[in-house]
C-alpha positions as a Markdown table, in Angstrom:
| # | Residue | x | y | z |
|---|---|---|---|---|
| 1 | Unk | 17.0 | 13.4 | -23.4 |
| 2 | Unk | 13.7 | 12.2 | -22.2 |
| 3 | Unk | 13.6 | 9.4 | -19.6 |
| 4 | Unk | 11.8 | 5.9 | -21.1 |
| 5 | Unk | 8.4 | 4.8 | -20.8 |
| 6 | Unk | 6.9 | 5.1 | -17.2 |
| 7 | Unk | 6.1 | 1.4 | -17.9 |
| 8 | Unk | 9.9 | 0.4 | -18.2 |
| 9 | Unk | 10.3 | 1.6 | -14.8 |
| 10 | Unk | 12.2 | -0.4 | -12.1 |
| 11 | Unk | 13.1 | -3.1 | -15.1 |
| 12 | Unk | 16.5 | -2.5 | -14.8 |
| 13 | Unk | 19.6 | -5.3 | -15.1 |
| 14 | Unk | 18.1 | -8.5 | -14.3 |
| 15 | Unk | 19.5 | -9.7 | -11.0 |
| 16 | Unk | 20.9 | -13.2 | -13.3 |
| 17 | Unk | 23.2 | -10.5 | -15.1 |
| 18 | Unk | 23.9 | -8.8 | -11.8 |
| 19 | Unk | 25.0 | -12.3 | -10.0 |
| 20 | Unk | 26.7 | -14.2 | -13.3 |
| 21 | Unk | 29.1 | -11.1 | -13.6 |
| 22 | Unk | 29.5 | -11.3 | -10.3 |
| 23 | Unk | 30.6 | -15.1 | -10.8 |
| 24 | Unk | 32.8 | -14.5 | -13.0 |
| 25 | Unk | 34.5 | -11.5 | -11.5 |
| 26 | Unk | 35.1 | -13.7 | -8.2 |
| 27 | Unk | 36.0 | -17.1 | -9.9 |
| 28 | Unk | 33.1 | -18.3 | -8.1 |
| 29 | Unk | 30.7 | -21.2 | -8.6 |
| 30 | Unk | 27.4 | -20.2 | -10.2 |
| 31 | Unk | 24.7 | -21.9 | -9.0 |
| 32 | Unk | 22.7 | -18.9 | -10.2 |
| 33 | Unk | 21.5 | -18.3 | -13.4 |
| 34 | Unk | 19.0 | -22.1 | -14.4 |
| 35 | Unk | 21.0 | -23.4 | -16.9 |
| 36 | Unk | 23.0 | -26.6 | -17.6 |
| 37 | Unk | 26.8 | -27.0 | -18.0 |
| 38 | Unk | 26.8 | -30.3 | -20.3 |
| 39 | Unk | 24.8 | -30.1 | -23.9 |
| 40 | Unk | 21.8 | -31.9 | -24.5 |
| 41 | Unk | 21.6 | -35.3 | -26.5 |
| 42 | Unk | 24.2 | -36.1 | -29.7 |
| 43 | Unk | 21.3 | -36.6 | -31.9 |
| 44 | Unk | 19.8 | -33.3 | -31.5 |
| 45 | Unk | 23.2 | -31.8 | -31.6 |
| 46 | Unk | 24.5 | -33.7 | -34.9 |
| 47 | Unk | 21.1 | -33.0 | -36.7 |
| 48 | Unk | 21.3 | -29.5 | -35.6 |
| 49 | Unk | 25.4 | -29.4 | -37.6 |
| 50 | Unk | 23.5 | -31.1 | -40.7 |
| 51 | Unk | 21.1 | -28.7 | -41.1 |
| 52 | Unk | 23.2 | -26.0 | -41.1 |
| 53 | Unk | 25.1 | -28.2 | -43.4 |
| 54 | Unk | 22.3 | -28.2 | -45.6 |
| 55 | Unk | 21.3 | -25.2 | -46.1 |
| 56 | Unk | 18.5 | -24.7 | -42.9 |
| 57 | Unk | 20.3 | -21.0 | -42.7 |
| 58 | Unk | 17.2 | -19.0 | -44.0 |
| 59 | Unk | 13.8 | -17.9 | -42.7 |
| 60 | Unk | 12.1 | -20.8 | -41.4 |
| 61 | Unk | 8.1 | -20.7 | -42.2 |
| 62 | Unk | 6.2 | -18.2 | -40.0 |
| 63 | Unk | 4.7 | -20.6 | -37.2 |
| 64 | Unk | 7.5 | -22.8 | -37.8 |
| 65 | Unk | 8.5 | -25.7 | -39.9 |
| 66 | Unk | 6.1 | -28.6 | -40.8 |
| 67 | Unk | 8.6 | -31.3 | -39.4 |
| 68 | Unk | 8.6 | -29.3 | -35.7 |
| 69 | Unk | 4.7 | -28.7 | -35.8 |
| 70 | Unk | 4.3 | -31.7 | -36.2 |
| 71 | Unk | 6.8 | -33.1 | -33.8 |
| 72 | Unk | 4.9 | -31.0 | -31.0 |
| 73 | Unk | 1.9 | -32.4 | -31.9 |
| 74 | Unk | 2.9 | -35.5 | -31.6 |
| 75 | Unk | 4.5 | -34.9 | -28.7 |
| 76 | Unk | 1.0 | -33.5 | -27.0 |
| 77 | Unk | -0.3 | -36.4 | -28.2 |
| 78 | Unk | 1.9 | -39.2 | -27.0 |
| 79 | Unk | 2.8 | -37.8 | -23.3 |
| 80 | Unk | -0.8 | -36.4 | -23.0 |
| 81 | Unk | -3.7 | -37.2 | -25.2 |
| 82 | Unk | -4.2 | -34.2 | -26.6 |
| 83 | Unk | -5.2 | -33.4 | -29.9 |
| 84 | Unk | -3.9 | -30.7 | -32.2 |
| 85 | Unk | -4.0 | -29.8 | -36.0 |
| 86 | Unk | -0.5 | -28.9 | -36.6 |
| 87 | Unk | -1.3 | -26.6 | -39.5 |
| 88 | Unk | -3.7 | -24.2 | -37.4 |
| 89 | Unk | -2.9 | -24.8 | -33.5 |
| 90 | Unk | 0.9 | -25.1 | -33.6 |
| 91 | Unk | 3.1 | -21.6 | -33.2 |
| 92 | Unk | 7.1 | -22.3 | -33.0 |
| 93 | Unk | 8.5 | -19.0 | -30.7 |
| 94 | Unk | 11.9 | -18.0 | -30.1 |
| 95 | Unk | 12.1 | -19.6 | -26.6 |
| 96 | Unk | 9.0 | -19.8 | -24.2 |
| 97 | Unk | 10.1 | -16.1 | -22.9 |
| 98 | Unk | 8.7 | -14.8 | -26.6 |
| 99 | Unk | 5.7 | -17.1 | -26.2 |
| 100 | Unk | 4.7 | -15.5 | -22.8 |
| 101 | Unk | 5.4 | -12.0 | -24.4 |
| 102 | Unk | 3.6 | -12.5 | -27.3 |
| 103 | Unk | 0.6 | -14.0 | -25.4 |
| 104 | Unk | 0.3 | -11.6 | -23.0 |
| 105 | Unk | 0.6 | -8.6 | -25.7 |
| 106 | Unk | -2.0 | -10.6 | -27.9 |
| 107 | Unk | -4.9 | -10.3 | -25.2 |
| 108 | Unk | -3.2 | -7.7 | -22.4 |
| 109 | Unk | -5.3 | -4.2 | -23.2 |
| 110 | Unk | -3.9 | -1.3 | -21.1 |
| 111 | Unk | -5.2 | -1.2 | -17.8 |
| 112 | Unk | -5.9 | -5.3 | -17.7 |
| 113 | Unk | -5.2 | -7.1 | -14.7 |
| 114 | Unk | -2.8 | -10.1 | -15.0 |
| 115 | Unk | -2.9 | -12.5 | -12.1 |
| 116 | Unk | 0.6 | -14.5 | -11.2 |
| 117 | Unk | 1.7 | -16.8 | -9.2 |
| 118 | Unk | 4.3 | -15.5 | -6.8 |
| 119 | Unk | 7.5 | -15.5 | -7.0 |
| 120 | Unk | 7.3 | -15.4 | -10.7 |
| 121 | Unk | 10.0 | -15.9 | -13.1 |
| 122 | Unk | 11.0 | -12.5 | -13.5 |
| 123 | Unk | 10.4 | -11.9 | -17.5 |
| 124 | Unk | 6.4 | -12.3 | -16.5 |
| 125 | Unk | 6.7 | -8.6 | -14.6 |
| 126 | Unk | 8.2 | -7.1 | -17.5 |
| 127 | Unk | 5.9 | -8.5 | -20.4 |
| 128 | Unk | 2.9 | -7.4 | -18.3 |
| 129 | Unk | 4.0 | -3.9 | -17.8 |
| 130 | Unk | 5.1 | -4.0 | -21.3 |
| 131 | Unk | 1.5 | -5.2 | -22.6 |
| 132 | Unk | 0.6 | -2.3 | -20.5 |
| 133 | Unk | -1.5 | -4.4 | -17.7 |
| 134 | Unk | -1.4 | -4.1 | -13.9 |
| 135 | Unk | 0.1 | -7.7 | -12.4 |
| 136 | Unk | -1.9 | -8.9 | -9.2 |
| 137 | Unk | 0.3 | -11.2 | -7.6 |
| 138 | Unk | -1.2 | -14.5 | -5.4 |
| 139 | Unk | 1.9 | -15.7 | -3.1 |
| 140 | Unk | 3.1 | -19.3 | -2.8 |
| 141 | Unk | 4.1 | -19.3 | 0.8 |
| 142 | Unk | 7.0 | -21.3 | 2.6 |
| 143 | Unk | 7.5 | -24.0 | 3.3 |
| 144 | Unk | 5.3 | -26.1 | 1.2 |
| 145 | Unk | 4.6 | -23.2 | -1.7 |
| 146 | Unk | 0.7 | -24.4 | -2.2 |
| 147 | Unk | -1.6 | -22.8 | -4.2 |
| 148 | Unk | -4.7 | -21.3 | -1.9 |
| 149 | Unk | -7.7 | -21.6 | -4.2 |
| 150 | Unk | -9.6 | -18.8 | -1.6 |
| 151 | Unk | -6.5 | -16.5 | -2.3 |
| 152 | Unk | -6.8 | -16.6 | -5.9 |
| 153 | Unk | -10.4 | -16.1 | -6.1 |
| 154 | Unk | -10.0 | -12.9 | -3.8 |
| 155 | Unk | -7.5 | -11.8 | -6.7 |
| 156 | Unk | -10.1 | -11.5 | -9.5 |
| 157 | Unk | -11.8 | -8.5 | -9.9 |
| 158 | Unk | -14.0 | -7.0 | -13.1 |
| 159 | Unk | -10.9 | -5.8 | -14.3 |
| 160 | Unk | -9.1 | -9.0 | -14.4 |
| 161 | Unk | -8.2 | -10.7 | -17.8 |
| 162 | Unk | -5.7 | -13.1 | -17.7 |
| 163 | Unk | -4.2 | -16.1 | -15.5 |
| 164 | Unk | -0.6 | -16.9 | -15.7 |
| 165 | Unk | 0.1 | -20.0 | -14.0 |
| 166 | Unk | 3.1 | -21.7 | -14.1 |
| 167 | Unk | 3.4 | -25.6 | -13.4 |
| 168 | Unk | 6.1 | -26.7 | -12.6 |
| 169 | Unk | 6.9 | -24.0 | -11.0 |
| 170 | Unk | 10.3 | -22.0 | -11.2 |
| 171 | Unk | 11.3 | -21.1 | -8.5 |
| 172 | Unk | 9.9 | -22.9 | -6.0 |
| 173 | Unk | 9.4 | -26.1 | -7.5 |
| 174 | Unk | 5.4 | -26.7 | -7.2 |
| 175 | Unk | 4.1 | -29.1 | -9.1 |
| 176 | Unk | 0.6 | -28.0 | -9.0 |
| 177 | Unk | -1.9 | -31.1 | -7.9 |
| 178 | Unk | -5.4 | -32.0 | -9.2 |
| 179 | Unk | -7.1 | -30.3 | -7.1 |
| 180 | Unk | -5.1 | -26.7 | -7.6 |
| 181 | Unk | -5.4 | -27.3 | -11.3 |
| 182 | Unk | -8.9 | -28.1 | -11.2 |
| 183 | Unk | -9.8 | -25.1 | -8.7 |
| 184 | Unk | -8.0 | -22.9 | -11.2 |
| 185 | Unk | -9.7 | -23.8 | -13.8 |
| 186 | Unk | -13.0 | -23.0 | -12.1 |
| 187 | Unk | -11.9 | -19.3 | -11.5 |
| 188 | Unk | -10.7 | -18.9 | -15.4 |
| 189 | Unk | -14.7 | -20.4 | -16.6 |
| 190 | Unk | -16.9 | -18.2 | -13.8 |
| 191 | Unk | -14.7 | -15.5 | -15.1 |
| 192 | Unk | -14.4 | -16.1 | -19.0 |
| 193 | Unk | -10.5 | -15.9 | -18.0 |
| 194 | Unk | -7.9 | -16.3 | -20.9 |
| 195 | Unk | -5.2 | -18.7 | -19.0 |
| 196 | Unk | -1.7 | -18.7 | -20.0 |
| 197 | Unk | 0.4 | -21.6 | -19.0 |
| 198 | Unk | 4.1 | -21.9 | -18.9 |
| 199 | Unk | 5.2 | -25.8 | -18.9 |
| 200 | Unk | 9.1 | -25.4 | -19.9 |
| 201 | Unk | 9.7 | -27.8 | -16.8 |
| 202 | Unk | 7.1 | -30.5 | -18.2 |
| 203 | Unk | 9.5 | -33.4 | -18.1 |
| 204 | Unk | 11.5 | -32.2 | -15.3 |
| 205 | Unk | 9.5 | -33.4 | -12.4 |
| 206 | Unk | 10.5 | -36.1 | -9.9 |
| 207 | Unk | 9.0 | -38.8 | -7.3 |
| 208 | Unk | 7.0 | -40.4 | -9.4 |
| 209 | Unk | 4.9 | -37.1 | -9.8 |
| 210 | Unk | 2.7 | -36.4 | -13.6 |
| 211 | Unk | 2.3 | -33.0 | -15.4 |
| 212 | Unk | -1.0 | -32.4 | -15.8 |
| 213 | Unk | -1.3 | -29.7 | -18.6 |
| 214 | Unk | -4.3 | -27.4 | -17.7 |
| 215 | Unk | -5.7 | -27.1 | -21.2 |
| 216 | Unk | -6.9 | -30.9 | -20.6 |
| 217 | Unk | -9.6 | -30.2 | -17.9 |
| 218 | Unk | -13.1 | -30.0 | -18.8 |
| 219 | Unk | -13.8 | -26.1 | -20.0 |
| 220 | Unk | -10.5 | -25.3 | -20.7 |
| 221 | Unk | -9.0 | -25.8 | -24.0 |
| 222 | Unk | -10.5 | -22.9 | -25.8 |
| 223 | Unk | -8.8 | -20.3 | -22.8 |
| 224 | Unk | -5.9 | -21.7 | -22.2 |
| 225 | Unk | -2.6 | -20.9 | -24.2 |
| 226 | Unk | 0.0 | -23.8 | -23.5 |
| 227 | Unk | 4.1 | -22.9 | -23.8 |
| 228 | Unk | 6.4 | -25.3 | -23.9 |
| 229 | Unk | 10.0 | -24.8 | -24.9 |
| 230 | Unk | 13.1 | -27.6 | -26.1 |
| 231 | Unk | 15.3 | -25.9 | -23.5 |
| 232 | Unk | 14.8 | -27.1 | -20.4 |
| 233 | Unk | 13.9 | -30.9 | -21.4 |
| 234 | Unk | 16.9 | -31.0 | -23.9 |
| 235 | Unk | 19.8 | -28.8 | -22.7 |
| 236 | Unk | 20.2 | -26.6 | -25.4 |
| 237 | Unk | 19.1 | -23.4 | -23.6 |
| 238 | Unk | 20.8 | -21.1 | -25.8 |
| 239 | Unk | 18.6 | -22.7 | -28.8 |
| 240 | Unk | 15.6 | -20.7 | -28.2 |
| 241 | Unk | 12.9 | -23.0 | -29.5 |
| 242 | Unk | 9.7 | -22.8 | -27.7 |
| 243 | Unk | 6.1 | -23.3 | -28.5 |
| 244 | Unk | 2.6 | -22.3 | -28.3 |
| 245 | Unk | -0.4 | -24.9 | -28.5 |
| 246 | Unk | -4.2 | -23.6 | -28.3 |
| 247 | Unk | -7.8 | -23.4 | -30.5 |
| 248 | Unk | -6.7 | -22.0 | -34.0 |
| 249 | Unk | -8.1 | -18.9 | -32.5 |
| 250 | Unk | -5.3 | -18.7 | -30.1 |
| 251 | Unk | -2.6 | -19.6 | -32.1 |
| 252 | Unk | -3.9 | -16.7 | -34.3 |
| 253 | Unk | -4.1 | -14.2 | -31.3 |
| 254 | Unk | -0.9 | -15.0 | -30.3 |
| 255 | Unk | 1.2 | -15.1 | -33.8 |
| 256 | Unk | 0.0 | -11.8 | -34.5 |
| 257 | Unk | 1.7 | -10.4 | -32.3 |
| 258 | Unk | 4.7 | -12.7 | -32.1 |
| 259 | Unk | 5.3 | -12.0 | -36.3 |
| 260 | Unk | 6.4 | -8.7 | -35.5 |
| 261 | Unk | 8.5 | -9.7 | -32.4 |
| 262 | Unk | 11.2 | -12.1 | -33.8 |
| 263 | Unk | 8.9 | -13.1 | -36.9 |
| 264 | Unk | 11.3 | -16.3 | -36.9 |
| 265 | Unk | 14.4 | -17.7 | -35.8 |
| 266 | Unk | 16.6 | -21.0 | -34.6 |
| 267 | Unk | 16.3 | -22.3 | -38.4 |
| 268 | Unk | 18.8 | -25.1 | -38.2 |
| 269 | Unk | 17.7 | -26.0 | -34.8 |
| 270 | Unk | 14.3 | -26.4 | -35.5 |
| 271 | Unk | 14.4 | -29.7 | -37.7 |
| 272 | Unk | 17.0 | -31.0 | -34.6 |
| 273 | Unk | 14.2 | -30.3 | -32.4 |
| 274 | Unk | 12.2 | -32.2 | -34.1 |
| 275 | Unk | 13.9 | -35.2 | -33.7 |
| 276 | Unk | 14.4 | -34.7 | -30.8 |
| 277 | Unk | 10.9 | -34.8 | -29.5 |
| 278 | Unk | 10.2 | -38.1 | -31.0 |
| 279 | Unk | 13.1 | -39.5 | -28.9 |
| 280 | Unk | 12.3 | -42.9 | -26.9 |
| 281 | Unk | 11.0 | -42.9 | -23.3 |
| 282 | Unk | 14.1 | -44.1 | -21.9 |
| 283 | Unk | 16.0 | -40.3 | -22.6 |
| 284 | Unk | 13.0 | -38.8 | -20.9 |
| 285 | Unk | 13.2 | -41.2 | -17.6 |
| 286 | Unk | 17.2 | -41.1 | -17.7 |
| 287 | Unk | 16.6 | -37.1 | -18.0 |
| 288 | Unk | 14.2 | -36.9 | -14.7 |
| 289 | Unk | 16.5 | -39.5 | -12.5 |
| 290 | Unk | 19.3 | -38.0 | -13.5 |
| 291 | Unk | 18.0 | -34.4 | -12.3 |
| 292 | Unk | 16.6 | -36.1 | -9.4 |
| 293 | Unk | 19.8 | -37.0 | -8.3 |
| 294 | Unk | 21.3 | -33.7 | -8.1 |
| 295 | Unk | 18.7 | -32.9 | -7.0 |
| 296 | Unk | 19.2 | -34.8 | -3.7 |
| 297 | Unk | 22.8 | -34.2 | -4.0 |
| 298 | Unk | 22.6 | -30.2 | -3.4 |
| 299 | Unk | 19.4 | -30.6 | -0.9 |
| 300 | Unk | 20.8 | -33.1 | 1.3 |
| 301 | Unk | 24.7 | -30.5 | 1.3 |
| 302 | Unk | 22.3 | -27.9 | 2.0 |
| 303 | Unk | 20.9 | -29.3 | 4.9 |
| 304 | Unk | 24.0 | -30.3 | 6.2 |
| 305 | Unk | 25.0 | -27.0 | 6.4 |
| 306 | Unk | 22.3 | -25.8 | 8.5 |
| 307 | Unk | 19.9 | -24.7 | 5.3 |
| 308 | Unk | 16.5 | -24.4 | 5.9 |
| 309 | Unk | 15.9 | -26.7 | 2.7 |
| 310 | Unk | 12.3 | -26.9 | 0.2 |
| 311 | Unk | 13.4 | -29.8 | -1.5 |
| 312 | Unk | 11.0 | -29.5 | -4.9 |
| 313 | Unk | 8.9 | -31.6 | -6.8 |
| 314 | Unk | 9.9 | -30.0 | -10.0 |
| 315 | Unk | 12.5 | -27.7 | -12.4 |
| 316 | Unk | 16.2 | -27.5 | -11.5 |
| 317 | Unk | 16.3 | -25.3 | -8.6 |
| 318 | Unk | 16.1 | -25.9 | -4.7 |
| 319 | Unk | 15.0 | -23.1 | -2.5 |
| 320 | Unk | 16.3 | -22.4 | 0.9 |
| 321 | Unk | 15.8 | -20.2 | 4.3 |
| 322 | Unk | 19.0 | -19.0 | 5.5 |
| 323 | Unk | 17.8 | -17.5 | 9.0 |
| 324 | Unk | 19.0 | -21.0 | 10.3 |
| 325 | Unk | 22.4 | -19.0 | 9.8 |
| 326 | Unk | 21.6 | -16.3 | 11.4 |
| 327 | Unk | 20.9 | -14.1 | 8.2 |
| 328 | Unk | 17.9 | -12.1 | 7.3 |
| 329 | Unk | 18.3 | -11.0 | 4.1 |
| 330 | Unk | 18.5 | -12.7 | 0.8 |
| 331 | Unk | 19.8 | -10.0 | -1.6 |
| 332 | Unk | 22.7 | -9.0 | 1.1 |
| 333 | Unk | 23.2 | -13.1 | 1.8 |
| 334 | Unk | 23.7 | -13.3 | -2.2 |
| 335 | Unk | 25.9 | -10.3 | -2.9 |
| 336 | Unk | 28.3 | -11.1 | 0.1 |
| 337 | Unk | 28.9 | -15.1 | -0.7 |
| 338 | Unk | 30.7 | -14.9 | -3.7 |
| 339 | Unk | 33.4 | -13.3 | -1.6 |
| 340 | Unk | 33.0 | -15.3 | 1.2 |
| 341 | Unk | 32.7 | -18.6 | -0.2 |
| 342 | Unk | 33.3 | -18.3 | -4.0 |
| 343 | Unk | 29.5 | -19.8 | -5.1 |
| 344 | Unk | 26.9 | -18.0 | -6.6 |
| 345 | Unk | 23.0 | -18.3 | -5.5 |
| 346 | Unk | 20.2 | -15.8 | -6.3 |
| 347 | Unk | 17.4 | -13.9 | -4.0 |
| 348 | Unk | 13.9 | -15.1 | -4.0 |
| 349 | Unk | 12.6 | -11.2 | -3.1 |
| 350 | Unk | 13.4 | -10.1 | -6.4 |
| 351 | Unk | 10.8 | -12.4 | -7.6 |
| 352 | Unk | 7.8 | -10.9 | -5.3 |
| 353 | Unk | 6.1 | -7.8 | -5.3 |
| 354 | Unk | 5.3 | -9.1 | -1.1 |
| 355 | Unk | 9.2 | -8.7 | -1.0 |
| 356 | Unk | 9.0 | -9.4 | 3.1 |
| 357 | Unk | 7.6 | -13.2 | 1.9 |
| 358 | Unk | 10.8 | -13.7 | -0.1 |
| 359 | Unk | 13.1 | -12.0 | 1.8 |
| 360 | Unk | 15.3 | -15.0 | 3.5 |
| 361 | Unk | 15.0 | -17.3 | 0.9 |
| 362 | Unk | 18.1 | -18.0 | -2.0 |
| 363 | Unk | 17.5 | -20.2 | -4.9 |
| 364 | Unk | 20.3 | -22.6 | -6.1 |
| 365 | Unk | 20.5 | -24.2 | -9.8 |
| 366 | Unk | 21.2 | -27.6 | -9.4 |
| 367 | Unk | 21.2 | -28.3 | -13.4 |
| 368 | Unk | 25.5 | -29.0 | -12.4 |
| 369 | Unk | 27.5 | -31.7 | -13.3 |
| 370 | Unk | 28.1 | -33.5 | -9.7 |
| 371 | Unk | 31.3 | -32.9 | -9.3 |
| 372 | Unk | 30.3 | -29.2 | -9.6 |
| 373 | Unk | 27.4 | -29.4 | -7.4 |
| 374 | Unk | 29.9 | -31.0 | -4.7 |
| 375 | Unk | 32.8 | -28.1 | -4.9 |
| 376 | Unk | 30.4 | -25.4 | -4.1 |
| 377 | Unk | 29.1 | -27.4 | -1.3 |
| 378 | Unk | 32.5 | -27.7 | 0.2 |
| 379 | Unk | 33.1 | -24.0 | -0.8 |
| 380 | Unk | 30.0 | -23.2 | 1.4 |
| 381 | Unk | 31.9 | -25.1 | 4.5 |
| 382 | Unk | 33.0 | -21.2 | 5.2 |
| 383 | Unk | 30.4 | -20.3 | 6.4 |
């Protein structure tokens, strides 16, 4: 039999498979793979059982259903001034992963050059290759992970096409400030750059920090295609409800594509989602002070343990340097631990093409219930 497409190449099992059946296999804590172990709120959850209760068991409408368009448009609207028709500028995607897919497939030619910021969520490598396009990586460097504006405009090149930024930023945590977002949008307008941004972590952001959603800046809204996603902000990762907001133009691009990807799904979960976006402030601020907290709960166990610790400004995950413990290696420090200490972390390298930048760096979910959060930390005592 033939081997697969030259373009699949090296996109093997992700390393959250790899480490999660590791985790299991070893009874060990998984501070891994970014996702939560308590369900989102009983609203969303209850209205999710009517629908299916109801009948909601069908196709849903191809960009989505009225009710959810129109819940994200008010959603834009409320948290950020923006302004959207729901009928023409609203696309409902199975998760934000489809949404970066289809975008990239909607305006990726073969050949294009797709600038990311590294380390990059590790779906963005294979929808790039899969769109056909060449990624160009721009490195977030320890310890602070800053975006260097001169560094990105050395990137661009005639054959670039696309910007894929992602704010905040899994896995380091960046919240890109005003200046960054404003110097980014600079390069996408002296370039006539298509910008996608991913902006699952939008409400997950912490000391008194804003999202600032790149499509609002002066120049941008008719480049830049905006994801957003229900999983992250309402615990129901498994849901798959994402979203795409941009000119009707954009939302055209990137539903032609997307139609023949999933064409729909999450039917009963969309009306929940709904309702779920239109929930008061007070589940949004209990949401970010409560991740805050765990937040501080795993940095400050980390450090204690001799962690070189990034505490972030965003998302659910921490990064850390483990040459304080006289390791090198972040792949080798992952695959032993479950072992040696029964917890489960995962390797920053595998996000970077400039592996030697990520090599002593582990990332750790902190999206645990506390008492979860603690065990692994006294698991980690073995070391």
């Amino acid at each position: 039999m033939r081997e697969h497409a030259q373009r699949l190449q090296g996109l093997g099992t992700t390393i959250f498979a790899e480490m999660s059946a590791l985790a299991v296999r070893t009874g060990s804590v998984n501070l891994g793979q970014g996702f939560p172990d308590t369900d989102g709120p009983d609203s969303l959850l209850e209205d999710a059982i009517s629908a299916i209760r109801s009948g909601a068991n069908q196709y849903p409408p191809g960009r989505g259903i009225p009710a959810l368009r129109q819940a994200i448009v008010d959603h834009q609207k409320r948290f950020y001034g923006l302004e959207y028709d729901p009928d023409t500028q609203v696309l409902v995607t199975t998760g934000a992963t489809e949404a970066i897919a289809a975008a990239l497939l909607a305006y990726v030619e073969p050949g294009d050059e797709v600038i990311a910021l590294e380390p990059y969520y590790d779906s963005y490598a294979a929808c790039i290759a899969m769109a056909g396009g060449h990624r160009v990586p721009v490195t977030l460097r320890a310890p602070d992970f800053r975006l260097d504006l001169d560094e990105l405009r050395a990137a661009v090149t005639p054959r670039t096409k696309v910007l894929l930024i992602n704010s905040p930023h899994n896995p380091t945590g960046t919240v890109l400030t005003d200046e960054e977002l404003r110097g980014v949008a600079a390069v996408a307008i002296e370039h006539d750059l298509v910008v996608i941004t991913d902006e699952v972590y939008e409400h997950l952001i912490y000391d008194g920090l804003e999202h600032r959603p790149l499509t609002s800046y002066d120049g941008m809204a008719e480049r830049t295609i905006s994801i957003g996603s229900a999983g992250k902000t309402f615990s129901v990762t498994g849901w798959k409800i994402g979203w795409v907001t941009g000119t009707p133009e954009v939302v055209t691009a990137v539903n032609t594509s997307k139609q023949f990807l999933t064409y729909v799904s999450g039917a009963p979960f969309q009306p929940a989602v709904a309702g779920a976006l239109a929930l008061g402030n007070e589940y949004f601020d209990e949401l970010r002070g409560t991740m805050q907290a765990k937040r501080d709960l795993l940095c400050d166990g980390l450090e204690s343990l001799g962690f070189g610790v990034h505490r972030p400004q965003g998302t659910y995950f921490v990064t850390t340097d483990v040459r304080p413990l006289g390791y090198t290696d972040g792949v080798e420090f992952c695959r032993m631990l479950p072992e040696k200490t029964g917890v489960v972390a995962i390797p920053h390298q595998v996000f970077y093409d400039n592996v030697d930048a990520g090599r002593p760096l582990v990332r750790w979910a902190f999206c645990k219930q506390p008492h979860i959060l603690e065990e692994a930390l006294t698991r980690l005592t073995k070391l």
